[in-house]
C-alpha positions as CSV (number, residue, x, y, z in Angstrom):
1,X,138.8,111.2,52.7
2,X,139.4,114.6,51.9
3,X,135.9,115.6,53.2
4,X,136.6,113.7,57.1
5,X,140.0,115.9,56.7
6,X,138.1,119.0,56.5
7,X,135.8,118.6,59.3
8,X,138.4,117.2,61.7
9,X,140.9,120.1,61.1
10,X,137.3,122.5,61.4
11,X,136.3,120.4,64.7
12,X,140.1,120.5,66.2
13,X,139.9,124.6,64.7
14,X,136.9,125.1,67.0
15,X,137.7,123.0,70.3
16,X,141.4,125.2,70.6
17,X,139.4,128.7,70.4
18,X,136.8,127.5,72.7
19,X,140.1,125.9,75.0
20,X,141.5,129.5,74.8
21,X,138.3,131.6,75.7
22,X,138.0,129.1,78.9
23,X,141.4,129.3,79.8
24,X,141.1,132.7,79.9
25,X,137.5,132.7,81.7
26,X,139.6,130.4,84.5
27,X,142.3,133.2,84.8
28,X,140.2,136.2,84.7
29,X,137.9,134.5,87.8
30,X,141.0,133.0,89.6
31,X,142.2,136.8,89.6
32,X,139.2,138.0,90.8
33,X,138.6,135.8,93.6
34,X,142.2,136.4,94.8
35,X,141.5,140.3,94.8
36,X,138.6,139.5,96.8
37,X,140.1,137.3,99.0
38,X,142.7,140.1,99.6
39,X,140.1,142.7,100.2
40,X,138.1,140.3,102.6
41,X,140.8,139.9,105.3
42,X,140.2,143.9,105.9
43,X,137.6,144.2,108.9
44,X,136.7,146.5,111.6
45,X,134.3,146.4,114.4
46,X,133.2,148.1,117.5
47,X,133.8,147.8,121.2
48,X,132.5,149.6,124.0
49,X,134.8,151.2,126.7
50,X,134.3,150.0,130.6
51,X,132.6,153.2,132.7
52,X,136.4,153.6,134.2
53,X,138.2,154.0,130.9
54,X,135.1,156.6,129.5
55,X,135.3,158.4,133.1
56,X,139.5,158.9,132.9
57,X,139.3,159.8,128.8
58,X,136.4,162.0,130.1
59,X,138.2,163.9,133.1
60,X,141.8,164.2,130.8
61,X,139.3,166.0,127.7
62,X,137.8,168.5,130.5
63,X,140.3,169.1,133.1
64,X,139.0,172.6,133.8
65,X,135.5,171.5,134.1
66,X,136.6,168.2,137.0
67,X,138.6,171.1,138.6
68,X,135.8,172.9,140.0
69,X,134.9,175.7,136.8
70,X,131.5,174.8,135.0
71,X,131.7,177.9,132.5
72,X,134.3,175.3,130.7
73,X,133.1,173.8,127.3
74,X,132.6,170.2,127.4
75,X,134.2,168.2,124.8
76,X,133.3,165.0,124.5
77,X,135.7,162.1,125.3
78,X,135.9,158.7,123.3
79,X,133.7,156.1,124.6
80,X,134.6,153.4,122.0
81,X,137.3,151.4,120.4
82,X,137.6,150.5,116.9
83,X,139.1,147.8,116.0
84,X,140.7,147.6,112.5
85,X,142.1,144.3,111.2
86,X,144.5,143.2,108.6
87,X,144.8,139.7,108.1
88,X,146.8,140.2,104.9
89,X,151.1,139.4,104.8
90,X,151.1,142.8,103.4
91,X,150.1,146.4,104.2
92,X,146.4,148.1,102.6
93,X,146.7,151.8,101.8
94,X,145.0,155.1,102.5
95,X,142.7,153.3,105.0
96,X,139.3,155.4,105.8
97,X,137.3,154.8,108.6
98,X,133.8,156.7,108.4
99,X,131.9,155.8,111.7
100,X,128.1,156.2,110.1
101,X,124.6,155.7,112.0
102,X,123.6,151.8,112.1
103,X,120.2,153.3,110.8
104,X,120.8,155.1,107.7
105,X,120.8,153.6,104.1
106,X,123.9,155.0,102.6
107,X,124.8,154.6,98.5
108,X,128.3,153.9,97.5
109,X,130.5,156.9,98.8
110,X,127.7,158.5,101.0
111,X,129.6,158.1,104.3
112,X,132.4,160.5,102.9
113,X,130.7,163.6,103.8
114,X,131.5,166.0,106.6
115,X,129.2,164.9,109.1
116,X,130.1,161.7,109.9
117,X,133.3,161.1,112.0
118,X,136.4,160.2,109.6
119,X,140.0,158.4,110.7
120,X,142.4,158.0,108.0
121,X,145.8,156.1,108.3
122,X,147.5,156.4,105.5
123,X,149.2,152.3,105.9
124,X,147.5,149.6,107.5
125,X,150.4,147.1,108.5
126,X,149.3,143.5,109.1
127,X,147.8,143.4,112.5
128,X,145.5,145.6,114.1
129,X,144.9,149.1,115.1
130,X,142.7,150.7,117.8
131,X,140.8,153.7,117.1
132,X,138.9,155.5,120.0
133,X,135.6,157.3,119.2
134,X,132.2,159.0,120.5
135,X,129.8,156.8,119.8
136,X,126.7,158.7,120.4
137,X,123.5,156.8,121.2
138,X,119.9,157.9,120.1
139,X,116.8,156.6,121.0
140,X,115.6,153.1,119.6
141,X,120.0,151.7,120.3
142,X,120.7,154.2,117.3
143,X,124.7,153.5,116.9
144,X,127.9,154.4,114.7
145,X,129.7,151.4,112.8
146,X,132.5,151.5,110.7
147,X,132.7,151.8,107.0
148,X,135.5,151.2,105.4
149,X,137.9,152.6,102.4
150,X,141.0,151.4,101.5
151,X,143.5,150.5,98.7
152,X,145.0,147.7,98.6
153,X,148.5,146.0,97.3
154,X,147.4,145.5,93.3
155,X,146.0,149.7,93.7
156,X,142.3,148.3,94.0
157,X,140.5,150.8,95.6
158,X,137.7,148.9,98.1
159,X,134.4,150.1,99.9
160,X,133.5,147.5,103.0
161,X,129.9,149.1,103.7
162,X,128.6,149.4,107.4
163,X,126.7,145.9,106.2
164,X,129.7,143.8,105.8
165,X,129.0,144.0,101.4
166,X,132.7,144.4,99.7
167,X,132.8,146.4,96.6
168,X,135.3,147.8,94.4
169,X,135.3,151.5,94.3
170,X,136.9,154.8,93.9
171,X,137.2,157.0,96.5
172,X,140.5,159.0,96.9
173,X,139.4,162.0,94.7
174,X,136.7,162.3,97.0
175,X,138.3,162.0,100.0
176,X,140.8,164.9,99.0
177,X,138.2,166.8,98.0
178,X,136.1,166.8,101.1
179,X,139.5,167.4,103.0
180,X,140.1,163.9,104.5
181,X,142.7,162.7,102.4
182,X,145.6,165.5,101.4
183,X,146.7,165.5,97.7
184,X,148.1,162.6,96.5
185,X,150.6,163.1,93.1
């Protein structure tokens, strides 16, 4: 009797550790998936002025030059929108918007150098926001998209590549570095 004691109170032993390590395995994945959930209702996409809108943005950028004097620098007026969404009840942080070429294979932090085109807003409220940008195309439909950087509620730092793939990251002490970001304390 002793024995059938023994094992039951081993057997009952093992069943509550392997109940705790998969109560914690449901937690730990429930968390993760809500971080990504929070992270996926960040997106942004591109949208391609009308000839008017790029003709007025173009003639208030080089009002010398539509005034008669050619010797005038051109500067180059936006001829696309951004549009950045948050679908979140709650604002993201230290948003980054690197507009990179559709073309190039970029690692990890790659698009946070100094020749791509950056926008930074330092809250995201739920909603969207508008950004206006050249959008220079090449030969062979060459384009800018939108890579994203942002932090969000929990102080997750995300990178939403040019692709659409959603990965945790760190990015701020770049960003400041490279001038786009000022200090944070």
């Amino acid at each position: 009797m002793n024995t059938i004691l023994n094992v039951a109170q081993i057997a009952t032993g093992v069943a509550a550790v392997i109940s705790i390590f998969f109560t914690m395995y449901v937690y730990r994945s429930q968390k993760l998936d809500n971080q990504v959930a929070i992270a996926m209702n960040i997106s942004s996409w591109n949208i391609e002025m009308s000839q008017s809108e790029q003709e007025e943005l173009a003639n208030k950028a080089n009002p010398d030059f539509f005034n008669g004097n050619d010797n005038v620098e051109w500067h180059n007026a936006p001829n696309c929108h951004n549009t950045t969404m948050n679908n979140n009840s709650f604002p993201v942080y230290n948003l980054i918007i690197a507009f990179v070429p559709n073309y190039f294979d970029l690692n990890d932090t790659d698009s946070l150098s100094q020749k791509y085109q950056h926008f930074y807003y330092e809250v995201l409220t739920p909603g969207k926001t508008m950004t206006d940008f050249v959008n220079d195309h090449s030969m062979g439909n060459g384009s800018l998209v939108p890579e994203l950087y942002f932090t969000d509620n929990n102080n997750i730092q995300w990178h939403r590549s040019k692709n659409g793939t959603l990965k945790k990251t760190t990015y701020i002490d770049k960003a400041v570095n490279l001038g786009i970001i000022l200090k944070h304390s």
